[in-house]
C-alpha positions in Angstrom: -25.1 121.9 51.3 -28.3 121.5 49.7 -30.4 124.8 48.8 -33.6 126.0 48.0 -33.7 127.5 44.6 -37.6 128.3 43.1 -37.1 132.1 42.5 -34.8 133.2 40.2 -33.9 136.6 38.4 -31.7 137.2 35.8 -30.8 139.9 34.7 -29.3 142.1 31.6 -28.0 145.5 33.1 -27.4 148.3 30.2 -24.4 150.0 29.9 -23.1 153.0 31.5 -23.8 156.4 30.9 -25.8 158.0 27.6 -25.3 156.2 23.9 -26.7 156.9 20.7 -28.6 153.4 20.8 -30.3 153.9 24.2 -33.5 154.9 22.5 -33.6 151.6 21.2 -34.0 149.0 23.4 -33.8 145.6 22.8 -33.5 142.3 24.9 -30.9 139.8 23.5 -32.0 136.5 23.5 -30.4 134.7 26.0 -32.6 136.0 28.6 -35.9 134.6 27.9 -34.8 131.6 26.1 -33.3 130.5 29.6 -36.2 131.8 31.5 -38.4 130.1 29.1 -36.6 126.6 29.6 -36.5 127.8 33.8 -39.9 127.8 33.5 -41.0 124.7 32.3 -38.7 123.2 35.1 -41.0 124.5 37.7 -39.3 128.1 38.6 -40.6 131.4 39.0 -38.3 133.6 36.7 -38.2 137.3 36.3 -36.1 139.2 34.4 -35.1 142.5 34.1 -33.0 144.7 31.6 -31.5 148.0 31.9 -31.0 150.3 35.0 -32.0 148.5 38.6 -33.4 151.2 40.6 -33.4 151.0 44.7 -36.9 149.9 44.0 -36.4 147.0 41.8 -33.1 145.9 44.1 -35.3 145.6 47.2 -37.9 143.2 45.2 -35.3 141.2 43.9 -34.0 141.0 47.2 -36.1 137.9 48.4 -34.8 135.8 45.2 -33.1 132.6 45.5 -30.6 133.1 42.8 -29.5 135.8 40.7 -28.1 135.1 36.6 -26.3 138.1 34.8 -25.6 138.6 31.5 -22.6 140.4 29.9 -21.2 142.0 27.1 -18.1 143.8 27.3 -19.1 146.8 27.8 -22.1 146.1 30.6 -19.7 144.0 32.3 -18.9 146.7 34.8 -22.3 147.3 36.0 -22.8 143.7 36.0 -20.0 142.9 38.2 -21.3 146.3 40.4 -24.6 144.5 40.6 -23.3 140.7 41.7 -21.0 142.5 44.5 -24.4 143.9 46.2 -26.1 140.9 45.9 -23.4 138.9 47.1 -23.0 141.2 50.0 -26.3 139.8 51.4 -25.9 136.3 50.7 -27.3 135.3 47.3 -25.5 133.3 45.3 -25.0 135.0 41.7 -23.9 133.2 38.3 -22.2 135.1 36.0 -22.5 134.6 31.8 -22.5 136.1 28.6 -20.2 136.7 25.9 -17.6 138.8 27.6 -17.7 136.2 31.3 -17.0 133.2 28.5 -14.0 135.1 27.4 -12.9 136.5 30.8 -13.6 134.0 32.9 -11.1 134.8 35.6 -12.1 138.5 35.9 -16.1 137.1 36.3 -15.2 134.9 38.7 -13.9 137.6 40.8 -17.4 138.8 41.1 -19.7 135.6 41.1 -20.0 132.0 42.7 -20.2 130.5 38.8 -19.3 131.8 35.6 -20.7 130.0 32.8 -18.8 130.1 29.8 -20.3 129.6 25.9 -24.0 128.7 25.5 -25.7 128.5 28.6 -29.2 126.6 28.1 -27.7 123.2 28.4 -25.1 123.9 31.3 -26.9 127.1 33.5 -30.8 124.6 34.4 -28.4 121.8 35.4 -26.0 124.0 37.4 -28.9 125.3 39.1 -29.7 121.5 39.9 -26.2 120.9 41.2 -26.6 123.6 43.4 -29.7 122.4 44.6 -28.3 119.3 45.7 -25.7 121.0 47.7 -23.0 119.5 44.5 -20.0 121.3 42.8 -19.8 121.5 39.1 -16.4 119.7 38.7 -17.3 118.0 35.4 -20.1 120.6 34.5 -18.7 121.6 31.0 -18.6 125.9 30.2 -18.4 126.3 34.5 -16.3 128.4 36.2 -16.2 128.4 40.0 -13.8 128.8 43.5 -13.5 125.9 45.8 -10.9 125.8 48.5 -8.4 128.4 47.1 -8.7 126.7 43.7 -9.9 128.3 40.6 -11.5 125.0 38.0 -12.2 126.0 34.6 -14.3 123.3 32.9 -13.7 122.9 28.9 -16.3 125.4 27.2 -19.1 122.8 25.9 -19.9 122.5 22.0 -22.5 124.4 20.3 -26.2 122.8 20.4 -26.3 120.9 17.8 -30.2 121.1 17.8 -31.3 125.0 17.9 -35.5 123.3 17.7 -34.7 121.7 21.3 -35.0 125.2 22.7 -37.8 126.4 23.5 -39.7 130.2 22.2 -38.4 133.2 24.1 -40.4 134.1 26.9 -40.6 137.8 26.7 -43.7 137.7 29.2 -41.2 137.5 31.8 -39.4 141.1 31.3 -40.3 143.2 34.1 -43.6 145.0 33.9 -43.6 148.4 32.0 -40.8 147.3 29.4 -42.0 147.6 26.0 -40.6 146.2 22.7 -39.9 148.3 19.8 -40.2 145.4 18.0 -40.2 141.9 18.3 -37.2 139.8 17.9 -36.5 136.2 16.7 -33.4 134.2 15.3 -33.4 131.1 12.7 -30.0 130.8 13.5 -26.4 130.5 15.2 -22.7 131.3 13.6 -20.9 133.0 11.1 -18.5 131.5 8.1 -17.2 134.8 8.2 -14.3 134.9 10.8 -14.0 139.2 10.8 -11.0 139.7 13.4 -12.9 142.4 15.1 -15.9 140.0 15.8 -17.1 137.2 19.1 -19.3 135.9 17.1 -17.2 132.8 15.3 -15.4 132.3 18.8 -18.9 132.3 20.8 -20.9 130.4 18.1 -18.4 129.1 15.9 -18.1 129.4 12.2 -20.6 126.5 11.6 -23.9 128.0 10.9 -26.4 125.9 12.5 -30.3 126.3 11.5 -33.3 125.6 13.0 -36.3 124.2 10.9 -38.2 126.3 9.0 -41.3 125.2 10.7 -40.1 125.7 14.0 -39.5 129.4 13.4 -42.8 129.7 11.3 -44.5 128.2 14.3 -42.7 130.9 16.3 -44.1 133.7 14.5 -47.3 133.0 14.4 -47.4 133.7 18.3 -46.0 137.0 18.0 -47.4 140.1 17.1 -47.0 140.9 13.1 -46.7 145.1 13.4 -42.5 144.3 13.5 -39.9 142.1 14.1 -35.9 142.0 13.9 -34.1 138.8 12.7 -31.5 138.5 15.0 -29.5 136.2 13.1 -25.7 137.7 12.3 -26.6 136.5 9.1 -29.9 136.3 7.8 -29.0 135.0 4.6 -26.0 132.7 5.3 -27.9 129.7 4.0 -30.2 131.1 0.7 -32.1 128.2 0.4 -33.3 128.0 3.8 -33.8 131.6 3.9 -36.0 131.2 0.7 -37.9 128.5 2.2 -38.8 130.3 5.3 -40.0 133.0 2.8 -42.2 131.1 1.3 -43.3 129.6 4.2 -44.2 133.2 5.4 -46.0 134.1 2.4 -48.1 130.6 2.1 -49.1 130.4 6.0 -50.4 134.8 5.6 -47.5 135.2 8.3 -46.1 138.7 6.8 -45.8 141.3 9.4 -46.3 144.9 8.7 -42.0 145.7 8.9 -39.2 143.1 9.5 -35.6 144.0 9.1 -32.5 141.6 9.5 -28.6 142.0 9.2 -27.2 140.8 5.7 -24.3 140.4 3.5 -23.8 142.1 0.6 -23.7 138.4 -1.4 -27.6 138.5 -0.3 -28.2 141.0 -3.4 -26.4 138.2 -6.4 -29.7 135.8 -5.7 -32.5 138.2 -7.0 -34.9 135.3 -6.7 -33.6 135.7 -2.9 -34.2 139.4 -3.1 -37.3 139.2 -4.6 -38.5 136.8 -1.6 -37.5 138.9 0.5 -39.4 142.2 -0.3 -42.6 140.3 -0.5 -42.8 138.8 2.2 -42.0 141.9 4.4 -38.2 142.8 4.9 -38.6 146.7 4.5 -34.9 147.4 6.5 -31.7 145.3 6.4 -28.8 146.2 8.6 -25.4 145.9 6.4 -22.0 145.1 7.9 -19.8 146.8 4.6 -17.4 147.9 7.6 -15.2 149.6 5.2 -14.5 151.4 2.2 -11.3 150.7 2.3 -9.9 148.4 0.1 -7.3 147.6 2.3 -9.2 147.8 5.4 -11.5 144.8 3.9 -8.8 142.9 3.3 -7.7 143.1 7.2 -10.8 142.5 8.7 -11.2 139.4 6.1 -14.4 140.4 5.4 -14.3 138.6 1.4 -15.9 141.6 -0.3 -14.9 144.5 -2.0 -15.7 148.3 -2.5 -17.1 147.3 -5.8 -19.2 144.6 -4.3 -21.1 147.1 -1.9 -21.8 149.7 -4.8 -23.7 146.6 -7.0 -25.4 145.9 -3.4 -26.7 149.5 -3.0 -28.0 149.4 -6.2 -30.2 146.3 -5.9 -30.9 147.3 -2.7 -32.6 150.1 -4.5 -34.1 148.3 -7.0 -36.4 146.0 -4.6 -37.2 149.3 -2.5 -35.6 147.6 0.9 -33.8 150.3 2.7 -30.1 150.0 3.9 -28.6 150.8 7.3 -25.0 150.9 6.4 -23.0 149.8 9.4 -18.9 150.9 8.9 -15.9 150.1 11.4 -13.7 153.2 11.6 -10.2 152.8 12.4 -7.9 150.1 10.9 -4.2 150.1 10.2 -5.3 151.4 6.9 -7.5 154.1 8.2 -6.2 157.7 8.6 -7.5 160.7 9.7 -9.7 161.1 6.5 -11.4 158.1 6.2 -14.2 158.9 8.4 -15.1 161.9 5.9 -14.5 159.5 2.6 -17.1 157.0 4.5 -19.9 159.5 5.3 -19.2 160.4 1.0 -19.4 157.1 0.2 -22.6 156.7 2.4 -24.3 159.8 0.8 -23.4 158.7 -2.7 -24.9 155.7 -2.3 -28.2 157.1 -0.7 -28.0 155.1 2.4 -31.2 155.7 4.3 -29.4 155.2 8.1 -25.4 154.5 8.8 -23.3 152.9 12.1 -19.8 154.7 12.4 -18.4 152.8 14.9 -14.7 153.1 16.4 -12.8 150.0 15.6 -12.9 148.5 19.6 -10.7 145.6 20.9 -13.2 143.3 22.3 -12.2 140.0 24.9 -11.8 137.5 22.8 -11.3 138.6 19.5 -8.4 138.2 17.0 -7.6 141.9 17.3 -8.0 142.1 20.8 -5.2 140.0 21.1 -3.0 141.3 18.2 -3.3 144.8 20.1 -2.6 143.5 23.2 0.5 142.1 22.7 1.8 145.2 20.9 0.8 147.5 23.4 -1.9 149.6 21.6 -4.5 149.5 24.2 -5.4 152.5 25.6 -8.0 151.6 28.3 -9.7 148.9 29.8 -12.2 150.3 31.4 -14.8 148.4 29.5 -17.6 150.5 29.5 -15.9 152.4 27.2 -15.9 149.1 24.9 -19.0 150.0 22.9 -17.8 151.2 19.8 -18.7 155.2 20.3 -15.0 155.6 22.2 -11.6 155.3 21.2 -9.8 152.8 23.4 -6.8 152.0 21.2 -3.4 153.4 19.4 -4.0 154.1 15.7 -1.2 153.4 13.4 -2.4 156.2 10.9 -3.6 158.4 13.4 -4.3 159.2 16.8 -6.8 158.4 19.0 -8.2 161.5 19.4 -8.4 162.1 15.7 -10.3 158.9 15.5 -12.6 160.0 17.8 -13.6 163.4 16.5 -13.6 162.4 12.8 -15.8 158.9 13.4 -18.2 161.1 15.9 -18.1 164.8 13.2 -18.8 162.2 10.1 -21.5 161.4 12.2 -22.7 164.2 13.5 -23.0 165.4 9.7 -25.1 162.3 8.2 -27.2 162.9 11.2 -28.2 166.7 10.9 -31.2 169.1 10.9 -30.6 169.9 7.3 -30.4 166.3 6.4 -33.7 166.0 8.0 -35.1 169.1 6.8 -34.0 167.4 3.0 -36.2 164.5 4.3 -39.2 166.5 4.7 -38.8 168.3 1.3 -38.8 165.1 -0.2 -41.7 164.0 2.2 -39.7 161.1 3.3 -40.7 160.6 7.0 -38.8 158.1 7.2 -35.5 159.4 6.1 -36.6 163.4 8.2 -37.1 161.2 11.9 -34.0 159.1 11.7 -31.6 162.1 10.7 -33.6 164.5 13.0 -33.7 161.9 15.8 -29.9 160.9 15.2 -29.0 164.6 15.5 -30.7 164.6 18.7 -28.9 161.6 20.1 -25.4 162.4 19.2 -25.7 166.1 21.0 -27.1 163.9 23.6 -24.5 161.6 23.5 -21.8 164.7 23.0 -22.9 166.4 26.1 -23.1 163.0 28.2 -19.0 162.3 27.1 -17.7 166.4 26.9 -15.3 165.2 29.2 -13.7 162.2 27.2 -11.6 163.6 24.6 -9.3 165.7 27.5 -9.0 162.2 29.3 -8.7 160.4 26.2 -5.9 162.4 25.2 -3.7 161.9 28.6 -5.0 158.1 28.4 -3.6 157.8 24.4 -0.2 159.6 25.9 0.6 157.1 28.2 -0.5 154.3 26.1 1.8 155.4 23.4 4.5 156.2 25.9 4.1 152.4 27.2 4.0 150.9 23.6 7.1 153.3 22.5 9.2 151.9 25.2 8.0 148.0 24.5 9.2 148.7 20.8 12.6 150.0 22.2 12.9 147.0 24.6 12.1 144.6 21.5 15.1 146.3 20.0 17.2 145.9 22.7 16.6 142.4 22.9 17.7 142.2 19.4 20.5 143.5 19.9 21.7 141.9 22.8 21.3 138.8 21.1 23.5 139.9 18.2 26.3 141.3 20.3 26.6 138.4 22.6 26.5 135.8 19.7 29.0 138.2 17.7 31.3 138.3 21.1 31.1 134.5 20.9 32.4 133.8 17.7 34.7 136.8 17.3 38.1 135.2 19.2 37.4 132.4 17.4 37.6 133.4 13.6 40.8 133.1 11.6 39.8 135.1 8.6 41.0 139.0 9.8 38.4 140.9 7.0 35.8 138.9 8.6 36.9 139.4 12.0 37.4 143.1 11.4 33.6 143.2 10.2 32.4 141.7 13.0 34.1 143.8 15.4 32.5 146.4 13.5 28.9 144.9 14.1 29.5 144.2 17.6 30.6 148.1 17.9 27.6 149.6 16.1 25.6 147.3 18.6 27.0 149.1 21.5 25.8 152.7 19.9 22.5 151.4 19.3 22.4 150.1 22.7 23.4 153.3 24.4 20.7 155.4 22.0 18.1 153.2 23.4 19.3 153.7 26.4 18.7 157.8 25.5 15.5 157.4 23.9 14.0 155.8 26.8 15.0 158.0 29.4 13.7 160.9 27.1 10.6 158.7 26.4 8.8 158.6 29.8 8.6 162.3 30.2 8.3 163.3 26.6 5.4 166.0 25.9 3.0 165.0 23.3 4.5 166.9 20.6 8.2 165.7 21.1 6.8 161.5 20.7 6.5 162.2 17.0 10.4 162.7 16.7 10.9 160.1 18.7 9.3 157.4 16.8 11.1 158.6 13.9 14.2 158.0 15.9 12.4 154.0 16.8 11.8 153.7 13.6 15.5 154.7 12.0 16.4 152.3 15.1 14.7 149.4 14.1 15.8 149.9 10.2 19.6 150.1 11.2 19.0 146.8 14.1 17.6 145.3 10.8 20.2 146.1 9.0 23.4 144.4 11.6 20.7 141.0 12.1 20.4 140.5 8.4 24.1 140.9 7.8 25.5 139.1 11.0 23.5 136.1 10.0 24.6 136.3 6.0 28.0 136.6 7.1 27.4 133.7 9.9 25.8 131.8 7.6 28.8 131.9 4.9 31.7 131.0 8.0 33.6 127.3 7.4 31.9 124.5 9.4 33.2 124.9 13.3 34.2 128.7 13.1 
């Protein structure tokens, strides 16, 4: 049935409760590029981020259609906000990087989910739904017809980023204020990090707009600061140096600009240079790790070494480093935390991210810990990095938690800012002082979290104990019913004999699995240690009967 739809409001609700980034406010782009292309097509868009108060619900109640956006961990409030405005009958359309990944969950909370990137698919839904027509061939949609759930293929990236128009950042809601201004060259990463959306979202391709497309952009907005929002700034040096240039030549330098990097930006000085001079004071640094091993299993393609040369020419062109880290891989104990915040000091790092290795929808190691049972919660607002939602194999969760958030709480201090003010750094004094001030936030707001955390780890490793025992059972099942197959049938007595012995040692493994997981269910924290160190002699001697069952199988007479 056709519909009027003229006002629209799309919104980008912040997570819950306190985090140490909530000072820093920033919209992502999705937002305003859609409202931007809205806009041209005639509608009257508003849009709103963070917090929606009683005051702001009751003016957005007269709207035509409401769009929100999601990450993982906003995606509760999101789905909190589309079920009140669903309740008096306007339609909502759900998207975002966690809705393209969990498309069924959205779609429990919106008429249309709109998978991937949304500036071709979410106008021309819109138009559909004008016309009173369902999206059945409508790629990236998501909806509910009849009892049926359709799931159109997720479309392919633009190929054209200059098609799109500017941002419109004069549509955020009155009284919000950027910190600074943001604009991206371009989409994708080469880099497929396991613990990343960005490759499955944007793909691996990097695609780039034209220099003089983004050029043309910033000469509209203000020059006191901006952020490149690019995951990489400097995935393509050539273009990057030609936008630098172009900045320089057109007298387009703002006052700051930062951007997220490699460390490979720092082995093209001529890049480096560019760079300095024509304005990039910050860079935000994804060295995850230093770990050797850890690096490896995030595939990030660097090595300690390579961030120590990057810190170095860093220093050398005076751009200061925001070190980002990602504490917690299967190579990560309960020390790493403190060797990182070393490592950071060492190296002078100006600011540092300690972030909790977290599972996010969609993700290679989502998945991985999935299926072995390491998750600890899914309550996603907890998905942001600052919590630990996952079993450890070095460590436990709660040691994860309290050593990422103490080496934290130490790089952020009032001595470190008091060292700042010695040194008459201002820069280096407000970020420690002002970081200190966050994390006690940030403590206080979650002084509850590490008690639930630990009954929340307990059960998870409880539930991931007893999936490793039934993997064993399995096993051995499958072993003692192929050994009871072939057993009558051999002629050869020592061979016979052995596998009578097999099939025996089967049945005692069986029946101490059978122990282990009666104990398992109601085991006190402190007893689960001993019992994995039963698993694990378990899993060594079910090793042991496969690999010699199938030598000996292998070596019978054709037909036995």
């Amino acid at each position: 049935m056709p519909r009027t739809i003229q006002r629209i409001t799309l919104i980008e609700p912040e997570p819950a409760g306190f985090h140490v980034f909530s000072h820093f406010q920033m919209p992502r782009l999705g937002l305003p590029i859609l409202g931007a292309i809205l806009k041209k097509q005639g509608c009257d868009v508003n849009i709103h981020l963070g917090a929606l108060s009683k005051k702001d619900f009751l003016r957005y109640r007269d709207t035509d259609l409401i769009g929100i956006s999601t990450t993982t961990s906003t995606a509760p409030e999101a789905y909190r906000l589309a079920d009140i405005f669903r309740s008096i009958g306007k339609p909502v359309v759900i998207g975002g990087v966690h809705a393209s990944f969990m498309r069924d969950e959205a779609l429990q909370h919106a008429d249309y989910v709109v998978a991937g990137e949304a500036e071709q698919t979410f106008p021309e839904l819109i138009r559909l739904m004008a016309e009173g027509e369902l999206p059945v061939n409508l790629s990236g949609i998501s909806f509910l017809h009849d009892g049926a759930v359709t799931h159109n293929p997720v479309p392919a990236p633009i190929a054209d980023l200059d098609s799109l128009p500017f941002p419109d950042f004069s549509l955020l809601d009155s009284g919000f204020e950027l910190f600074n201004t943001p604009i991206q060259t371009s989409r994708g990463c080469p880099y497929p990090c396991n613990f990343c959306t960005v490759t499955q979202m944007f793909g691996r391709k990097v695609r780039f707009r034209s220099v003089d497309s983004v050029l043309d952009e910033m000469s509209q907005i203000p020059k006191n600061e901006i952020f490149f929002y690019d995951d990489n700034f400097c995935a393509k040096p050539s273009f990057t140096k030609q936008l630098c240039e172009g900045i320089l030549s057109r007298g387009l330098k703002p006052r700051f600009s930062s951007a997220q990097v490699r460390v490979e930006v720092t082995r093209d000085l001529e890049l480096m240079d560019l760079l300095a001079r024509s304005g990039t004071d910050l860079v935000y640094v994804g060295f995850e790790s230093v770990n050797a091993e850890t690096l490896k299993a995030y595939d990030k393609h660097q090595t300690v070494e390579d961030i120590a040369s990057a810190m170095e020419i860093f220093r050398r062109f005076k751009i200061r480093v925001h070190g980002m880290f990602v504490i917690g891989s299967d190579y990560d104990s309960r020390h790493t935390a403190a060797e990182t915040l070393q490592f950071a000091r060492k190296y002078s790092m100006d600011t540092v991210q300690f972030m909790m290795l977290t599972p996010i929808p969609g993700t290679e190691l989502y998945q991985q810990l999935q299926e072995q049972n390491r998750i600890v919660s899914r309550d996603w607002r907890l998905y942001d990095g600052q919590h630990a939602v996952y079993l450890p194999k070095l460590m436990t969760s709660e040691e994860l938690q309290r050593t990422t958030m103490k080496a934290m709480g130490r790089f952020y201090s009032i001595k470190e800012g008091l060292r700042g003010l010695i040194g008459r750094d201002m820069y280096i004094a407000s970020r420690r002082i002002m970081g200190w001030y966050l994390i006690k936030r940030w403590q206080w707001a979650n002084r509850r979290w590490n008690a639930n955390l630990a009954s929340e780890a307990l059960n998870a490793q409880r539930l991931a104990l007893q999936h490793r025992l039934k993997e064993l059972q399995n096993q051995l099942n499958e072993i003692t019913t192929q050994v009871h197959t072939h057993l009558p049938k051999l002629e050869l007595k020592t061979i016979a004999v052995r596998f009578d012995e097999l099939y025996k040692s089967g049945e005692i493994y069986l029946k101490e699995i059978g122990r282990i997981s009666n104990e398992l269910m109601a085991a006190p924290e402190d007893d689960l240690r001993q019992i994995m160190k039963r698993i694990e002699e378990l899993r060594v001697a079910v090793a042991e009967i496969l690999n010699e069952y199938q030598a000996i199988y292998q070596s019978l007479p054709a037909g036995a």
